[in-house]
N, C-alpha and C positions, 0 to 999 in steps of 0.2 A: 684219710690220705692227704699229705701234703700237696700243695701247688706246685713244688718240683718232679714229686713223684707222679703226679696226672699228666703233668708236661712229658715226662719219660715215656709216659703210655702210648699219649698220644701220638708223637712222635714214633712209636714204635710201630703203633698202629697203620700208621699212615704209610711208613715203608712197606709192612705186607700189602699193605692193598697193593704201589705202586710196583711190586714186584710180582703179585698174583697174577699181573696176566697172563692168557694160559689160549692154546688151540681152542679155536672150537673143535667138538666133534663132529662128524662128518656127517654128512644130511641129504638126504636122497636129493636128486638134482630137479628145481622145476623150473619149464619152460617162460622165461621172462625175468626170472630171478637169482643173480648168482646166491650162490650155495658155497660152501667150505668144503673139498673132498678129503683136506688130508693133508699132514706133515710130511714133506721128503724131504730128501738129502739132496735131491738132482731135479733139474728141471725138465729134464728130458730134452728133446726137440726142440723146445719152445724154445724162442729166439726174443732176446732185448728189445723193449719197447720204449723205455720211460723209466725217467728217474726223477721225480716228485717231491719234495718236502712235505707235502702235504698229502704223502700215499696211505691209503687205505684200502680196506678190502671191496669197499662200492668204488672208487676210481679206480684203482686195477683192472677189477672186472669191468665195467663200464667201458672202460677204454677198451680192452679186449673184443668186446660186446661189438664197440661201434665201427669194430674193425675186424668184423665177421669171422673171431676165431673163437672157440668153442669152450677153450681152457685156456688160464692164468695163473699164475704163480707170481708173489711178492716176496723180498727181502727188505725190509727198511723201507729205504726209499726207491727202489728198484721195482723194476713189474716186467712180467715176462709173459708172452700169450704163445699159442700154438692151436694145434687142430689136434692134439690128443696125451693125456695124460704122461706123467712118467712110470717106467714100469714099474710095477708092482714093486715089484723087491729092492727101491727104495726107499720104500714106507717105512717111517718110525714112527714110533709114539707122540703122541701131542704133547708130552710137557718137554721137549724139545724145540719145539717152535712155542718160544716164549718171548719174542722183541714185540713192544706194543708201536703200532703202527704210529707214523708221525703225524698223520692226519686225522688219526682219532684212536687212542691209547686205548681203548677198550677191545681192540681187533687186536689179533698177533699178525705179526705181518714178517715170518719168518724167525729163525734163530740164527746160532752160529752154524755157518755150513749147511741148513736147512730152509723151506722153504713151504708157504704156506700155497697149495695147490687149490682155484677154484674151479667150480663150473660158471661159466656165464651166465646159462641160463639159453642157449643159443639152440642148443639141442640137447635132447634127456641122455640118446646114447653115446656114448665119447667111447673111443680105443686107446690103446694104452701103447707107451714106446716098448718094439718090439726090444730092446736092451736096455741091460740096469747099466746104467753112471754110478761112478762113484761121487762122493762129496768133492774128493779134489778133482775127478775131471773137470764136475759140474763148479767148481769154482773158478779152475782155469777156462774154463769157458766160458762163463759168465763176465771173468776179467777179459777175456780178448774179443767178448762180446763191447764190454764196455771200452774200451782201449780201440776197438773199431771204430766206436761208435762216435766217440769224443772229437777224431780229425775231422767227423761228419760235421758235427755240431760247430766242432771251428771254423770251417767252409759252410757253413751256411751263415754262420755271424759274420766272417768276413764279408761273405757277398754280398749280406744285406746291412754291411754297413758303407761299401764300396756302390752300392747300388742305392743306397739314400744318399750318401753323399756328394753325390756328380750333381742329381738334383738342385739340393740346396746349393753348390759352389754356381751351377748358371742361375738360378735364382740371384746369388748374393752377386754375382758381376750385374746378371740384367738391373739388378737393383740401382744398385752404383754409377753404371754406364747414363741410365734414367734420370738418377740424380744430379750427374753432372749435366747432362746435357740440358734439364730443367731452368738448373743456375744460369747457366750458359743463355738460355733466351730470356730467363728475369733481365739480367743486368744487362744484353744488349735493348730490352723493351725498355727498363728503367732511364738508363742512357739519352734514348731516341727522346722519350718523354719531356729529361729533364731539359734538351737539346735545342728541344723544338721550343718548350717554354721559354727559354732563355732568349730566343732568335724573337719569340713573338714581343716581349718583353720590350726589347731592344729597340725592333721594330717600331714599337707605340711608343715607347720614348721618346725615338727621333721626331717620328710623327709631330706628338706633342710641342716639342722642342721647336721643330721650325712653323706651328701655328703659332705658337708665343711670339715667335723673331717676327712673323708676318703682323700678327696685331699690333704689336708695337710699334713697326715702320709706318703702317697706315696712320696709327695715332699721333708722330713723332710728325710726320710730312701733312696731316690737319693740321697740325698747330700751325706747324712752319709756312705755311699758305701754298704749300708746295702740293702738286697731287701723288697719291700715295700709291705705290709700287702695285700692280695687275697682279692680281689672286686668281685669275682664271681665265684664260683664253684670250688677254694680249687687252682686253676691255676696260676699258677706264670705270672705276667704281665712285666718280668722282660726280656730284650733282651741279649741275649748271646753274640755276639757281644760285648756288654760295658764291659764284665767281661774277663780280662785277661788270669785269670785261666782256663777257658772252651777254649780257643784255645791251650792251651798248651798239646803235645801229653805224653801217660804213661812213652814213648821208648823215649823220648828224649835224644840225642846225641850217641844212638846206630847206628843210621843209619841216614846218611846223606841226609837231607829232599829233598835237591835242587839236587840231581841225579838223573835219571831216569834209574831203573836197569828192566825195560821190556823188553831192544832190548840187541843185543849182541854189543858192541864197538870194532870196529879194532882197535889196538893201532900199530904203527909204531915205530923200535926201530932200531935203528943203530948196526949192528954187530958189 
């Protein structure tokens, strides 16, 4: 066999499989486990639940299950529950219900116009609709089922985008408002800061400035024999000592400074 010819095969092969899926056949019902009942044309009663990508015959039922109805039916991505089968006498044959399910290809999960019927698992006994459907009731039904259900689905998106969104717009103001008002006390603190620095600055410069002017008058009027300008409460920083004149007495040369006239002196004189 050539490497073209194996390639045909296989390729051949490989379409029946993905084309073999097929109903189960239908399985006594037990309590915790959905089961397969059966291909129909109609859903009966059962009323739209859930429309899935990822539908299969354990999510259908499952959901079903956790939302206490007894019976399920899938198309594609569609899922239907109820509290009791469709009648009898829309039962077809299993190779009728041949779409493999999109959440795992090995299940059928309906055909065209038909519908893959389980048990949950909820209860053994289930009743059946007291009327047979036909396919196209059960498909306008199914569409006005879905066609109801979609403005559903868009009021709830809107509202839960309308209802997140108020959130975040006062989030995004209180944010904003916060921001600003932050800057706002930076740059009046920055300000004040550089304000105050600038004043102290100044301040100590002048300082400085008129201790310079002050030392150098005092130095300027030492030299000059003059006394030097009062640095503090009006007082002379001047030493008496350097000044000549403050030791000089009013009486000078009245009275002989170098004597001492407190004691009495014997004087000795030659007859």
């Amino acid at each position: 066999m050539s490497l073209r010819q194996f390639t045909v095969a296989a390729v051949l092969a490989l379409a029946t499989l993905s084309t073999a899926t097929k109903e189960k056949a239908a399985q006594d019902p037990i309590v915790g486990t959905d089961t397969v009942h059966g291909c129909y044309k109609s859903v009966g009663t059962m009323t739209h639940q859930n429309t899935d990508t990822f539908n299969s015959q354990g999510a259908c039922a499952g959901l079903c299950r956790s939302k206490n109805f007894v019976a399920g039916a899938s198309n594609a991505e569609d899922c239907w529950c109820g509290d009791e089968y469709p009648n009898k006498a829309d039962l077809v044959d299993d190779d009728q219900c041949t779409e493999p399910c999109p959440g795992y290809g090995d299940d059928a999960c309906g055909g065209l116009n038909t519908y893959t019927v389980y048990n949950t698992g909820k209860r053994v006994s289930v009743g059946e609709a007291a009327q047979a459907g036909s396919s196209s009731s059960s498909s306008t039904s199914s569409s006005k089922t879905s066609t109801g259900s979609a403005p559903a689905s868009t009021s709830d998106t809107v509202e839960t985008i309308t209802a997140s969104s108020d959130p975040d717009s006062n989030k995004s103001t209180t944010n904003v408002a916060g921001i600003a008002a932050g800057v706002v006390v930076g740059v009046v603190v920055v300000a004040g800061l550089l304000g105050g620095g600038f004043f102290w600055m100044r301040r100590k410069r002048n300082a400085e400035i008129e201790e310079e002017h002050r030392r150098n008058a005092a130095v300027n009027a030492f030299i000059s024999g003059g006394k030097p300008p009062s640095s503090s409460g009006g007082l002379s920083m001047s030493d008496s000592r350097l000044d000549p004149v403050m030791n000089r007495r009013m009486s000078d040369g009245s009275i002989a400074d170098n004597q001492d006239y407190s004691r009495r002196i014997l004087r000795v004189t030659n007859a």
